[in-house]
N, C-alpha and C positions, 0 to 999 in steps of 0.2 A: 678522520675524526673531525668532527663542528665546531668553529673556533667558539663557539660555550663549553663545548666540553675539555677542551682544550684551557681555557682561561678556568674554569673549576678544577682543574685537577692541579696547575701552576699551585692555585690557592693553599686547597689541600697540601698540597706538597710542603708549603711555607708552614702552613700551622704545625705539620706532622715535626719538621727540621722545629718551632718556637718549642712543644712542649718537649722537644728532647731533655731529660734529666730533669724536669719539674713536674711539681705535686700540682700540678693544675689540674687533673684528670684526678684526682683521689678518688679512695671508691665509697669516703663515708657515706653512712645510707641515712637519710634524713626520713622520719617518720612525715608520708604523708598528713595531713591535716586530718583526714576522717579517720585514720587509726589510731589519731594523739586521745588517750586517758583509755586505750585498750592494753588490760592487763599480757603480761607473757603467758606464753598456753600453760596449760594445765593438764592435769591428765583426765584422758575419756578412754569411752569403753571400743573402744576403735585403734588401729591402728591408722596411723596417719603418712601415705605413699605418698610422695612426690614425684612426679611425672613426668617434668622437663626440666632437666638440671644438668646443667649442661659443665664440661671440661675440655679438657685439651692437654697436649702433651708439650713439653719444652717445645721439639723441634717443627712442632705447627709453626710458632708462633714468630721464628727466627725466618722460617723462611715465609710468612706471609711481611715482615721485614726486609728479608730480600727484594720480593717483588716491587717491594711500598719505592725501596731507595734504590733498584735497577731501573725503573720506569719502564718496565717494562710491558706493564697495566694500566690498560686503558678503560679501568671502571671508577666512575669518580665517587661512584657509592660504596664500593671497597674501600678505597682510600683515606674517603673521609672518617667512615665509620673505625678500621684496625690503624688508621695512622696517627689515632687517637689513642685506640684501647691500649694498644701494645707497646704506651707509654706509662699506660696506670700499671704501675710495679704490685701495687696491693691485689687488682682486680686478676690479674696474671696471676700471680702467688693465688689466688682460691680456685680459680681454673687450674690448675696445675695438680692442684694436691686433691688426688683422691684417697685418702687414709685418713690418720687422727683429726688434721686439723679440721677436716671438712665434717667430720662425725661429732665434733665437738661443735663445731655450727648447728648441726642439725639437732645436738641434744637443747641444747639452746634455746632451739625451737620449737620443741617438740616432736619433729618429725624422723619418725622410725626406719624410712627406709627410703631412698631415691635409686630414682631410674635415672640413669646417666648417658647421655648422648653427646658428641662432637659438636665442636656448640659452632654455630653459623658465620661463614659457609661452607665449614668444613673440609671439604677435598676438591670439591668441586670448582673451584676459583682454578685450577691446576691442570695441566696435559693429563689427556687420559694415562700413560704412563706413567708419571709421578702421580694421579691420584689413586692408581690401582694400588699401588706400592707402597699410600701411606693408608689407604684403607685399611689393608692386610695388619700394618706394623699396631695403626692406633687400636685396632680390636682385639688383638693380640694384649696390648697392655692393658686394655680394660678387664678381658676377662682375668688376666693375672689379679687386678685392681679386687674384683667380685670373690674372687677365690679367697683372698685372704679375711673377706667381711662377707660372708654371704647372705648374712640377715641383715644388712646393715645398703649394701649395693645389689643394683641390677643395673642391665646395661642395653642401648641399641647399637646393633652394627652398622658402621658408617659403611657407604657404597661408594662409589663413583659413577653417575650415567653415563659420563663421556665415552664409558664402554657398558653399555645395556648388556651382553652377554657374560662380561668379568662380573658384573654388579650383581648381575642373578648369582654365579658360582660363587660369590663372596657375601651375600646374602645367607645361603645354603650353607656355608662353613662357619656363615658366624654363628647360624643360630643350630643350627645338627652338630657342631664337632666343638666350640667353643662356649657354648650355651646359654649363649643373649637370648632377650625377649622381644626382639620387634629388630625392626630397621629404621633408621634416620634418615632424612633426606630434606635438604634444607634447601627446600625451592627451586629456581632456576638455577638449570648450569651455562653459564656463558650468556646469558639472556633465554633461552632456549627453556620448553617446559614441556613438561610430562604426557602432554595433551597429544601431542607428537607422537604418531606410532611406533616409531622407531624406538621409540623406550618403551614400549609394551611389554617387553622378554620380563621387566620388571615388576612388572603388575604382577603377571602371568607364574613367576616365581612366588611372589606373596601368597597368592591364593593359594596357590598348590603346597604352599608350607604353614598355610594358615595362619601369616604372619602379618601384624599388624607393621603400617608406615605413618611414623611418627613424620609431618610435614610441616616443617618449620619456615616460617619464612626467613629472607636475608632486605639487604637493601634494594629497591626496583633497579634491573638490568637501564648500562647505560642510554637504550632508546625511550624509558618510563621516567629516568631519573629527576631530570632535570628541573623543572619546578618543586620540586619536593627539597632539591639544594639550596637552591635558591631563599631559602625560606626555614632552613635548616629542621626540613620533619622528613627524611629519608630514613628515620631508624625506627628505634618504636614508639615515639611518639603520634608517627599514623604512616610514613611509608612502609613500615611492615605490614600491618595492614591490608593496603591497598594492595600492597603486590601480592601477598597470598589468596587475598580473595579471587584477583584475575585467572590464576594459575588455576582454584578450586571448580570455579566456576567451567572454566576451560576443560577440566576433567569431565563435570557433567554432563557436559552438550554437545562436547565430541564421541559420546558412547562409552565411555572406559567403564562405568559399571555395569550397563547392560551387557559387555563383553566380559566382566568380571565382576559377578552378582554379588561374590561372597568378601571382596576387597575390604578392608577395614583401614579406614583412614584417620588418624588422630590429630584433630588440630588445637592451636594453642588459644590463649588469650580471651578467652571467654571465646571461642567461635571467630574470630578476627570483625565483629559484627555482625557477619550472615545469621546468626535465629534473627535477629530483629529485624530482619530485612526479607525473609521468608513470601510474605503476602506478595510484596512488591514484585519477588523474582522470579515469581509462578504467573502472576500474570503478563509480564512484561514479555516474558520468552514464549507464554504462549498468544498474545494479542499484537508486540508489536518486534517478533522476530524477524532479523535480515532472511532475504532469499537463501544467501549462501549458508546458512545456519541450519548444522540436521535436525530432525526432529529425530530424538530421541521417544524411549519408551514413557519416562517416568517424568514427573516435576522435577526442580530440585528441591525444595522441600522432601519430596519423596525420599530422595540418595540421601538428604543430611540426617534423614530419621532411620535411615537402612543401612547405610555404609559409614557414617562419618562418627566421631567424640568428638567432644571438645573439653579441655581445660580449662582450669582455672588460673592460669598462670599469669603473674601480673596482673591479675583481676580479681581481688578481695571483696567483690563488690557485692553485695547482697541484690540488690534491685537487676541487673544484669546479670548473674547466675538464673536467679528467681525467673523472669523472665523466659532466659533458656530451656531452664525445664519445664517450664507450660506450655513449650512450643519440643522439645527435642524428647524429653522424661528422665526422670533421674537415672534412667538406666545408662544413659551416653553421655554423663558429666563425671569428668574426672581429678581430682584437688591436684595441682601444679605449686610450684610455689616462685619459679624461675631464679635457680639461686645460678653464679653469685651474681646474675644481674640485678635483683631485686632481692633482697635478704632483707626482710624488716619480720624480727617474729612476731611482733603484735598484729601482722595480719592473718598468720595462722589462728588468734582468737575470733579476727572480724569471720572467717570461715566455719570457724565453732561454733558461733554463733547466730548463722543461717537461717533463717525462721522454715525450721526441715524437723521432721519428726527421727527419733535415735536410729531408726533402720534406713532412712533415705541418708543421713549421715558416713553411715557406715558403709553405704553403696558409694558416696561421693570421696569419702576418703580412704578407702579399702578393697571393696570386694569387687569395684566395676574396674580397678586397676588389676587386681588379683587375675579377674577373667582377661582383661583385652590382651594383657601382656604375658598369662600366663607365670605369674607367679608363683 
């Protein structure tokens, strides 16, 4: 390891040891500026799905603890990222609870129903053995979680790719015998990405169960990290971001949809910026591609209109939605809300209030979730 990442993770380590027992990390949610004198939602003629809402179970969070105070982790965007969170007592307590009190948020809100996923990085930070074995355990409590609120929850099965073949058979139990709606999968594991054939069994699973992959990103692996620490934007301020778009990109240009036509992939955050960078990354990859680089069949424009959604999550933004679908169509946007990392209801009204006519409404907040996940 590079005495930088060596001297970042010291650091980390010290901040994670300062907020031990203090409300410095609170989770109060501060109304953006563009949301301030937006009413709470109201009711419309739609039901209103949320898409990426993310939980976690006590014993995640104890042992990503473990790892933070074994040093045994040599990722300094882990570190920084959970040697923080898994100090905010509050933000815990909302990932934790999937029942009343979460439903009481959501009434709140307004919103009717969420999709529930292992919230980032989920299992994957872990030996393929311990993350088979919490994959199994977390999906297990979800669908328990779903069974007691079924109109209220739905859920994706977390995997593990550390082991592409357990992740296919865990895939297939989550969603034929436990009855999730898609699969989770929160970027790289160990730095390592999907693009990689070797995790193909998991592609190859999806299609064949016609299961959508919800791809979330996490912090950039320790070889991307490091200027992003530096400067403290490794989260979602923009190194989420950047590292999902590499990962996205990486799928298109090594073949993964022409090898899997029917693939449906869901990403967060308005698109992580890729629609508004469309023009650019059609002609770039066809005018000034490296030697080593295959030519695939299609654009990528072409795959993000074919295979890909995008959320709204953490992005209330009208001009940036807007945008999206004059380039993707409202058939591939899906309303997110990203709780509890962003929980503010007044931007469920900025979302209401979309300059979209009542049926493109009801596709962005309803029925384009209803279809990709099978509701």
């Amino acid at each position: 390891m590079g005495s930088d990442r060596r001297s970042f993770l010291k650091k980390a380590l010290a901040g994670y040891a300062a907020a031990k027992g203090s409300m410095l990390f609170a989770s109060a949610q501060n109304i953006p500026p563009y949301a301030k004198g937006a009413r709470k939602p109201g009711k419309v003629d739609y039901k209103r799905i949320a898409t990426e809402e993310a939980w976690g179970p006590p014993e995640l969070f104890k042992m990503y603890i473990d790892l933070i105070e074994n040093g045994a982790l040599t990722d300094p965007g882990f570190v920084s990222m959970w040697g923080r969170f898994v100090r905010n007592t509050a933000l815990i307590g909302q990932l934790q609870d999937i029942g009343e009190k979460r439903i009481r948020d959501m009434d709140a809100a307004g919103v009717d129903k969420m999709v529930l996923s292992l919230t980032a990085p989920g299992v994957q930070i872990f030996d393929a053995a311990t993350a088979n074995s919490l994959a199994t355990s977390t999906n297990d409590q979800l669908a328990e979680a779903i069974k007691k609120h079924p109109d209220r929850f739905a859920g994706l099965a977390a995997v593990a790719p550390q082991d592409p073949r357990a992740a296919a058979k865990e895939m297939e139990r989550g969603i034929r015998k436990l009855g999730l709606n898609g699969v989770i999968i929160n970027s790289h594991t160990n730095g390592e990405y999907l693009d990689d054939p070797k995790y193909w069994e998991i592609f190859e699973a999806a299609q064949a169960l016609d299961a959508a992959i919800y791809l979330h990103p996490q912090t950039p692996p320790p070889d991307m990290v490091m200027p992003y620490l530096a400067r403290g934007f490794e989260r979602a301020i923009m190194g989420f971001a950047h590292e999902l778009s590499v990962h996205i990109l990486g799928l298109m240009t090594v073949g993964v949809f022409d090898r899997f036509p029917k693939l449906k992939i869901v990403i967060g955050h308005g698109g992580e910026g890729l629609p508004y960078m469309l023009y650019r990354l059609d002609y770039m990859y066809e005018n000034a591609r490296y030697p080593f680089m295959k030519k695939v069949r299609k654009l990528p424009s072409d795959y993000m209109k074919e295979n890909f959604y995008i959320t709204t999550s953490g992005l209330p933004w009208a001009p940036a939605i807007m945008m999206a679908r004059s380039v993707l169509g409202i058939d591939r946007i899906l309303y997110a809300m990203d709780y509890p990392y962003e929980y503010v209801p007044e931007e469920v009204t900025l979302t209401d209030n979309f300059p979209m006519t009542a049926a493109e409404k009801k596709k962005l907040f309803q029925l384009n979730a209803e279809k990709v996940f099978k509701l």
